[in-house]
N, CA, C and O atoms as a GROMACS GRO file, in nm:
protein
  364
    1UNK      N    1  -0.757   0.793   0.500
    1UNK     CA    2  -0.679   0.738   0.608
    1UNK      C    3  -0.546   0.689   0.550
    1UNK      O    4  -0.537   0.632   0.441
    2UNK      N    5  -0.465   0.711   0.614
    2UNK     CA    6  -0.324   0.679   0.608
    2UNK      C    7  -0.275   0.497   0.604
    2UNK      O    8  -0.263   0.422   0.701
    3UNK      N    9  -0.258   0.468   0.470
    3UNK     CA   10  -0.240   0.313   0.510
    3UNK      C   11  -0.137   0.225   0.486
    3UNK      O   12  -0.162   0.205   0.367
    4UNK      N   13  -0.052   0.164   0.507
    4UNK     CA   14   0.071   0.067   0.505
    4UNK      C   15   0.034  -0.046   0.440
    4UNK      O   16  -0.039  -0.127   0.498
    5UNK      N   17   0.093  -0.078   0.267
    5UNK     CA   18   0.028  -0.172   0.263
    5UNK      C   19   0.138  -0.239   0.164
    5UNK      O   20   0.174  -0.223   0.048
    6UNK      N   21   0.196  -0.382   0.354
    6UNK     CA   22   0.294  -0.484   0.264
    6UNK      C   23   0.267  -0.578   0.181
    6UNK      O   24   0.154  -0.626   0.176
    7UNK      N   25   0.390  -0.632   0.083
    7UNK     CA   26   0.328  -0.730   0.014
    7UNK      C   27   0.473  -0.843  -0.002
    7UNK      O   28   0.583  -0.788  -0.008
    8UNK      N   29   0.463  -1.014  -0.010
    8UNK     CA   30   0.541  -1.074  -0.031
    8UNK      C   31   0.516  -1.214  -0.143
    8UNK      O   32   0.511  -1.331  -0.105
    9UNK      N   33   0.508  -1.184  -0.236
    9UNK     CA   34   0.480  -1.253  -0.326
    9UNK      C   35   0.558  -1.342  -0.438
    9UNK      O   36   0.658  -1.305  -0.499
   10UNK      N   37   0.507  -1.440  -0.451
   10UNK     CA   38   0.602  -1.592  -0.477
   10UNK      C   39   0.631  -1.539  -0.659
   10UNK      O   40   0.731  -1.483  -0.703
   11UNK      N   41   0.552  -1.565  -0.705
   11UNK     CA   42   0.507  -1.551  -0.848
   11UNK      C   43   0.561  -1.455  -0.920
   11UNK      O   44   0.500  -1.357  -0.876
   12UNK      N   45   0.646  -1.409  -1.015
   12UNK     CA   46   0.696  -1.292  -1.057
   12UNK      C   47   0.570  -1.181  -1.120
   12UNK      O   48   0.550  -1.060  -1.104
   13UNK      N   49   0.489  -1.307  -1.209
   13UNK     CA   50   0.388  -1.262  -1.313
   13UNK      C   51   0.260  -1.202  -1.197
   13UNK      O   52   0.180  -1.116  -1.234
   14UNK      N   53   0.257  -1.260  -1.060
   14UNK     CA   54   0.137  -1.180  -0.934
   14UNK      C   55   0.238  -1.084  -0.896
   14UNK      O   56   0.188  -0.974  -0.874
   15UNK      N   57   0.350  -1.087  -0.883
   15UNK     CA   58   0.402  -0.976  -0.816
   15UNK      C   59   0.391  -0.848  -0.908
   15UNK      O   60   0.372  -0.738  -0.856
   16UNK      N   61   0.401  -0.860  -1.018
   16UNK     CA   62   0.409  -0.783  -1.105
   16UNK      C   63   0.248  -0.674  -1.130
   16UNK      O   64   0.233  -0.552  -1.135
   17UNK      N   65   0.175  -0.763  -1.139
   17UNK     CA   66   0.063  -0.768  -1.166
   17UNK      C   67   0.025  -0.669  -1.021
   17UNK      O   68  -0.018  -0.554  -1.014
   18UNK      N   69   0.048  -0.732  -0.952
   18UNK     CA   70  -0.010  -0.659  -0.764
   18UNK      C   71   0.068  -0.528  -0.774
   18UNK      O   72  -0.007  -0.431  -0.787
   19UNK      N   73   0.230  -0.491  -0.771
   19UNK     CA   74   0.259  -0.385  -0.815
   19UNK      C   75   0.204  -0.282  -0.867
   19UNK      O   76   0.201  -0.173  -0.811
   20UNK      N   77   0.141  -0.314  -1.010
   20UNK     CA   78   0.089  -0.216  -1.060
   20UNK      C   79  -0.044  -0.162  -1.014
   20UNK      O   80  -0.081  -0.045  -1.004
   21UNK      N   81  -0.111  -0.281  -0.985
   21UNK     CA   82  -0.238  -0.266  -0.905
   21UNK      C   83  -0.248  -0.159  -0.783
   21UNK      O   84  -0.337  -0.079  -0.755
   22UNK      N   85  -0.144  -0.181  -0.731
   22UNK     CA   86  -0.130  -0.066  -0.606
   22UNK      C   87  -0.096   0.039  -0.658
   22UNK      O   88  -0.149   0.138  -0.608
   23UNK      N   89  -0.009   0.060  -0.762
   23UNK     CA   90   0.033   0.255  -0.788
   23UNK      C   91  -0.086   0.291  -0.821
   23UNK      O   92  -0.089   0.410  -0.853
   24UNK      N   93  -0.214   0.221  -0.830
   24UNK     CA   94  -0.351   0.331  -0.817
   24UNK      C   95  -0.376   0.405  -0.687
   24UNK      O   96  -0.434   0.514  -0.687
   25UNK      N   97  -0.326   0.340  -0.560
   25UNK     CA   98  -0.377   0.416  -0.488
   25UNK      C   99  -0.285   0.492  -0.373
   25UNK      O  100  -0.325   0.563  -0.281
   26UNK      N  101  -0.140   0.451  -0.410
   26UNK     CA  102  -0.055   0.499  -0.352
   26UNK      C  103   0.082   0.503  -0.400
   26UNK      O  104   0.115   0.482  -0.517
   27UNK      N  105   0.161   0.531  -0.302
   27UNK     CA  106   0.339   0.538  -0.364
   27UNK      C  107   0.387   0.447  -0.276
   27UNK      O  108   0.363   0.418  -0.159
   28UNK      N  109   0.494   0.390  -0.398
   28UNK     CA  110   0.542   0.269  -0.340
   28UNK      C  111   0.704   0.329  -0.275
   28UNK      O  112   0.800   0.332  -0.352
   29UNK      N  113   0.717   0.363  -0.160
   29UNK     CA  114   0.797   0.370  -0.057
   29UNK      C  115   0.923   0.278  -0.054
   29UNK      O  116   1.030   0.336  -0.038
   30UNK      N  117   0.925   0.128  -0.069
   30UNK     CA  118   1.052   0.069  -0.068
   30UNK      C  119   0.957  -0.100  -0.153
   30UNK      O  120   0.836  -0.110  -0.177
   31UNK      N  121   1.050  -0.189  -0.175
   31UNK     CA  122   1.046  -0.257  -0.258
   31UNK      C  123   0.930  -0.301  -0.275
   31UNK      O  124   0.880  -0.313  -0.386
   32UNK      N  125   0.870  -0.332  -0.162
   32UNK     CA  126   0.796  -0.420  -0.144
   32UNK      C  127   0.633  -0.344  -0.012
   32UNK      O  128   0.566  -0.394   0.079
   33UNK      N  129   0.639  -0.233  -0.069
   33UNK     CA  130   0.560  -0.133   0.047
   33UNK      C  131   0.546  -0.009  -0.027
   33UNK      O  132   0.625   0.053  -0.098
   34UNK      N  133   0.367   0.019   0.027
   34UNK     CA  134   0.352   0.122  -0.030
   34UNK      C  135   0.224   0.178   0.060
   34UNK      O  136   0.132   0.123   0.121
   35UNK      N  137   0.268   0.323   0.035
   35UNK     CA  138   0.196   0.422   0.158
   35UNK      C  139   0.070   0.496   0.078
   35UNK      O  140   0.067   0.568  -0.022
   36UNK      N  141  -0.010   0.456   0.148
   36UNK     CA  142  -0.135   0.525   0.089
   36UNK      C  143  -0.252   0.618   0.162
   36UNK      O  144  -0.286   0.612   0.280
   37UNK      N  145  -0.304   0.703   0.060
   37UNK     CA  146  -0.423   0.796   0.167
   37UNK      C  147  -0.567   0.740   0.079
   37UNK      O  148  -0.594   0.777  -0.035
   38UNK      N  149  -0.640   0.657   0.149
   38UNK     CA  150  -0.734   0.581   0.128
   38UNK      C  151  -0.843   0.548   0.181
   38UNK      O  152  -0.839   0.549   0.304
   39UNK      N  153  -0.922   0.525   0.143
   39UNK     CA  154  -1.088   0.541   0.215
   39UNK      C  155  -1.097   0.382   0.248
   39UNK      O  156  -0.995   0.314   0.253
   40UNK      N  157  -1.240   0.325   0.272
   40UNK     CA  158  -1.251   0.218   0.298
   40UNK      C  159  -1.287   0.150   0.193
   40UNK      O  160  -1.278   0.028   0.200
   41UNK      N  161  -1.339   0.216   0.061
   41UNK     CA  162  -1.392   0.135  -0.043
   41UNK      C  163  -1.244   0.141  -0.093
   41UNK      O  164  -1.256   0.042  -0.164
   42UNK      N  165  -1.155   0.167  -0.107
   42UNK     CA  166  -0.998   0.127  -0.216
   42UNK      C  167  -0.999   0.007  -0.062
   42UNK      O  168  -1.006  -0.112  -0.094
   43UNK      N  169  -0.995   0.026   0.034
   43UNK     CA  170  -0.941  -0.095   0.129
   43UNK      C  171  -1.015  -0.194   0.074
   43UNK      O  172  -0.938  -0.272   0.018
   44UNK      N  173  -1.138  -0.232   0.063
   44UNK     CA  174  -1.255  -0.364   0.036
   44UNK      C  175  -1.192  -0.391  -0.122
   44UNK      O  176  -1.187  -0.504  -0.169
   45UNK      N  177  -1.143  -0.262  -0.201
   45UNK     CA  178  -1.130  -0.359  -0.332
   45UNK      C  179  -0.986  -0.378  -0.333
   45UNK      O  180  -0.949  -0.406  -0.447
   46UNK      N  181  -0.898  -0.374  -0.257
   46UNK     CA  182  -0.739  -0.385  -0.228
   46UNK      C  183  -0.753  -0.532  -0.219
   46UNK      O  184  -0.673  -0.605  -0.276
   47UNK      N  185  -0.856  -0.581  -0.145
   47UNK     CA  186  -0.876  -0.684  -0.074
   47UNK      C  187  -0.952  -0.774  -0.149
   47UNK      O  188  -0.910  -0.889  -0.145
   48UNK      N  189  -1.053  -0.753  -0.216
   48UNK     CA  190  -1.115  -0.825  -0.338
   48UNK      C  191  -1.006  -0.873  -0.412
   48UNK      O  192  -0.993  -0.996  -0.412
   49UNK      N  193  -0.902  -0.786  -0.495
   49UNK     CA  194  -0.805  -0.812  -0.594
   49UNK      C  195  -0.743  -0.937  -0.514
   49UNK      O  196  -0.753  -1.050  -0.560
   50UNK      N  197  -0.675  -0.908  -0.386
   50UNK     CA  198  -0.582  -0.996  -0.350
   50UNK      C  199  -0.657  -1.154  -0.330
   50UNK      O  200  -0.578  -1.248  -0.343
   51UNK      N  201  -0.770  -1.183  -0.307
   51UNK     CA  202  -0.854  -1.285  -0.290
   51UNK      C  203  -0.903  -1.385  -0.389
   51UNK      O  204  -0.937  -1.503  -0.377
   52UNK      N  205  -0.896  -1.277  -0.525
   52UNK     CA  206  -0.946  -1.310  -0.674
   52UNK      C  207  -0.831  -1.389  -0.735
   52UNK      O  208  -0.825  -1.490  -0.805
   53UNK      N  209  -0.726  -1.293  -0.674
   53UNK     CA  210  -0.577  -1.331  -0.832
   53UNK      C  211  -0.450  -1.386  -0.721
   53UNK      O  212  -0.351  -1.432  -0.778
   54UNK      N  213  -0.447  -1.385  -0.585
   54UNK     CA  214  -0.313  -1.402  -0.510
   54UNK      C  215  -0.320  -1.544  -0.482
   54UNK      O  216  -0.425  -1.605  -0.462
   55UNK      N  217  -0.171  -1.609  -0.482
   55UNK     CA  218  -0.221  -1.770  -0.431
   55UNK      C  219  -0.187  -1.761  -0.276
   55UNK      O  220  -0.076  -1.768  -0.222
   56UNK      N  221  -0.328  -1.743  -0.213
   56UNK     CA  222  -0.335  -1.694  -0.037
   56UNK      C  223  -0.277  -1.816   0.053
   56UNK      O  224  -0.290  -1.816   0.175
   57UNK      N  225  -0.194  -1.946  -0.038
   57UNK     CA  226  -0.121  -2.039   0.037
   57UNK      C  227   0.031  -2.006   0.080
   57UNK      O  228   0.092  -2.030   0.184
   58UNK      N  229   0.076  -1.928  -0.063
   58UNK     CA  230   0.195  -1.882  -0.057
   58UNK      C  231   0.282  -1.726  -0.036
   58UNK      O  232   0.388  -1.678   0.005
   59UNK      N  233   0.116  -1.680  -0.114
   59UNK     CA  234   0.135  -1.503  -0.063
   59UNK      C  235   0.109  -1.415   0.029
   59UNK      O  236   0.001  -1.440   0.082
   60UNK      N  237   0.160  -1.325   0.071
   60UNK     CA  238   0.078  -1.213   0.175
   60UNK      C  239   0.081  -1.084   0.110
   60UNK      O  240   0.144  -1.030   0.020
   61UNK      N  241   0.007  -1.063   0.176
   61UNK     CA  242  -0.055  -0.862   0.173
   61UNK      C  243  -0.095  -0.868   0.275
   61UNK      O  244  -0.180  -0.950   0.311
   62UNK      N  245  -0.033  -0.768   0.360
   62UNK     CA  246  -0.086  -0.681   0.512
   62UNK      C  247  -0.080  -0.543   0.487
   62UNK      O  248  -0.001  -0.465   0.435
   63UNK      N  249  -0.246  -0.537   0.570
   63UNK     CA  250  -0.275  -0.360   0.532
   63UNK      C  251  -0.232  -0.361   0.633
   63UNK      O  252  -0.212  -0.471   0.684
   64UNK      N  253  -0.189  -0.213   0.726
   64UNK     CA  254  -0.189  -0.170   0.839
   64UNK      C  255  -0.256  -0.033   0.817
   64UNK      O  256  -0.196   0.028   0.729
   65UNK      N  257  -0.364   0.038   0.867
   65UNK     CA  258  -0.399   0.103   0.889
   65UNK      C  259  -0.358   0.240   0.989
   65UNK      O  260  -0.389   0.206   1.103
   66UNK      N  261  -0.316   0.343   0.991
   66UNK     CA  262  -0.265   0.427   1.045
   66UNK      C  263  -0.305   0.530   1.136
   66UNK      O  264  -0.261   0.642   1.108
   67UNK      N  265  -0.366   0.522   1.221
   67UNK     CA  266  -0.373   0.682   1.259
   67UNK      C  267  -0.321   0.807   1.245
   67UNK      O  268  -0.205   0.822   1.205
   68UNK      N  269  -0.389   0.895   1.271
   68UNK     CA  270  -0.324   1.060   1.254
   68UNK      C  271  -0.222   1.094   1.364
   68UNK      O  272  -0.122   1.164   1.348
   69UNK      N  273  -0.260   1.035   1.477
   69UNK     CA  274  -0.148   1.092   1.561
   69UNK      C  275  -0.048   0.994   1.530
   69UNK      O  276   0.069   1.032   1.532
   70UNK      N  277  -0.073   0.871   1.500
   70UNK     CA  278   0.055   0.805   1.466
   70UNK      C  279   0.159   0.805   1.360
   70UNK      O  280   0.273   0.759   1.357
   71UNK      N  281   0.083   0.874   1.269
   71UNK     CA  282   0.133   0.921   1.115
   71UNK      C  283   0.267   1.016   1.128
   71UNK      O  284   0.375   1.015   1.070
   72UNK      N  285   0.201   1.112   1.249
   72UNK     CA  286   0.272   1.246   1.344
   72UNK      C  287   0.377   1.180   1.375
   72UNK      O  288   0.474   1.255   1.357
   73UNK      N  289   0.423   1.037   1.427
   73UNK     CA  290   0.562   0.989   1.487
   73UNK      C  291   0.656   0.939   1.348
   73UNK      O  292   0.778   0.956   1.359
   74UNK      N  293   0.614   0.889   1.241
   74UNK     CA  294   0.638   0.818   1.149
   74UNK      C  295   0.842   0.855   1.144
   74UNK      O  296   0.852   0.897   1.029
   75UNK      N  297   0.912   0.857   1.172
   75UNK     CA  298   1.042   0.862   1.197
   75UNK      C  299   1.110   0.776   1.054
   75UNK      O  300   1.092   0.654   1.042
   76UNK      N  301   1.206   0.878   0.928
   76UNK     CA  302   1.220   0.839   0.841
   76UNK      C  303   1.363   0.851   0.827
   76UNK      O  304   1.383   0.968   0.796
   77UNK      N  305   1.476   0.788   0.835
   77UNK     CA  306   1.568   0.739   0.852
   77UNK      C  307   1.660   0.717   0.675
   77UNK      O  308   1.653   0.618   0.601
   78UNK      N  309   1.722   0.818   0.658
   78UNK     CA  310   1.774   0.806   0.465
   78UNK      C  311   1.657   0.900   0.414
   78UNK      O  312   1.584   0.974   0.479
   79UNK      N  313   1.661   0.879   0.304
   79UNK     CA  314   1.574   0.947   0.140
   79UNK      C  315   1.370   0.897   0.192
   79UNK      O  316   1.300   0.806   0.236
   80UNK      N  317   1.365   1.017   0.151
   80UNK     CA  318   1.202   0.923   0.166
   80UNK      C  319   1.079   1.044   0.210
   80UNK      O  320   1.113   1.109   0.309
   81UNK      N  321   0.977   1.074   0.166
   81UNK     CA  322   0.900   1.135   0.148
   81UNK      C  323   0.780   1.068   0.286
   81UNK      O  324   0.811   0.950   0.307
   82UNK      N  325   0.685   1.103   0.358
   82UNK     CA  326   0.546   1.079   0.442
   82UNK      C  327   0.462   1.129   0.345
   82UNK      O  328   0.450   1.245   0.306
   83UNK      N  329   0.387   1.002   0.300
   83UNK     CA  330   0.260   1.096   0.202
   83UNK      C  331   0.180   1.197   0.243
   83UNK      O  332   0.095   1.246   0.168
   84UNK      N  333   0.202   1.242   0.380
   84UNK     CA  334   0.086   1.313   0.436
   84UNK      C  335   0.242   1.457   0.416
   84UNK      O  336   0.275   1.551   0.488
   85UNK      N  337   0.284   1.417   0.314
   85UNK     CA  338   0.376   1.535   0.284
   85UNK      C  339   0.354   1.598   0.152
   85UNK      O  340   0.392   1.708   0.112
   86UNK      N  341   0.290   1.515   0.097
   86UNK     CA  342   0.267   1.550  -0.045
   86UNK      C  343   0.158   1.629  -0.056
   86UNK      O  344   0.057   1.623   0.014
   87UNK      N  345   0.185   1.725  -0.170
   87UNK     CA  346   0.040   1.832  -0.243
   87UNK      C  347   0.008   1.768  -0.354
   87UNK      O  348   0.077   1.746  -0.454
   88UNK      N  349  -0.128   1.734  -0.324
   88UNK     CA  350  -0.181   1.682  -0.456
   88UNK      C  351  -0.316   1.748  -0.455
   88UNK      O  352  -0.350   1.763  -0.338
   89UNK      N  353  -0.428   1.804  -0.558
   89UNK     CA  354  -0.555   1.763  -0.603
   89UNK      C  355  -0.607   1.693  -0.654
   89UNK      O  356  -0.566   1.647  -0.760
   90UNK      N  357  -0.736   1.651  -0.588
   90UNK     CA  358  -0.843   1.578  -0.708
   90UNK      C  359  -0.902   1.654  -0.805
   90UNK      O  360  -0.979   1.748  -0.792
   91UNK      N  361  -0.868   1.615  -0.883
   91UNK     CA  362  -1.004   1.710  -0.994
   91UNK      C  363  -1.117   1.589  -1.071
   91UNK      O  364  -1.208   1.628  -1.144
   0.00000   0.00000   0.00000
């Protein structure tokens, strides 16, 4: 599933840290956002990480979850790739 997943974080050393954490499961799109094709178990441990290590007084992470027909409107405005554009395999 197609997923949107923002982040706004206080801490340089969590931001940093969350950054990298996410290029496991997607591409990071603009500073602070990154587009992913993801099942529900990367969602539950997206969400573990952020619970374990984020300070949830001062930080956010919002998934948004995507549909297919909505993926279909996604309207991209400048430079910029729709992951549901990319060729990739698993091996």
């Amino acid at each position: 599933m197609i997923t949107l997943i923002t982040y706004d974080i206080t801490d340089p050393k969590r931001l940093n840290a969350t950054r990298r954490f996410l290029k496991e499961f997607g591409i990071r799109t603009q500073k602070s956002v990154f587009e992913c094709d993801i099942d529900e178990e990367a969602i539950r441990r997206i969400r573990s990480y952020c619970k374990e290590r984020l300070d949830l007084a001062s930080d956010s992470v919002r998934i948004y979850r995507i549909c297919t027909r909505c993926i279909n409107r996604v309207i991209i405005s400048g430079q910029g790739l729709k992951v549901t554009q990319l060729d990739y395999m698993i091996v």
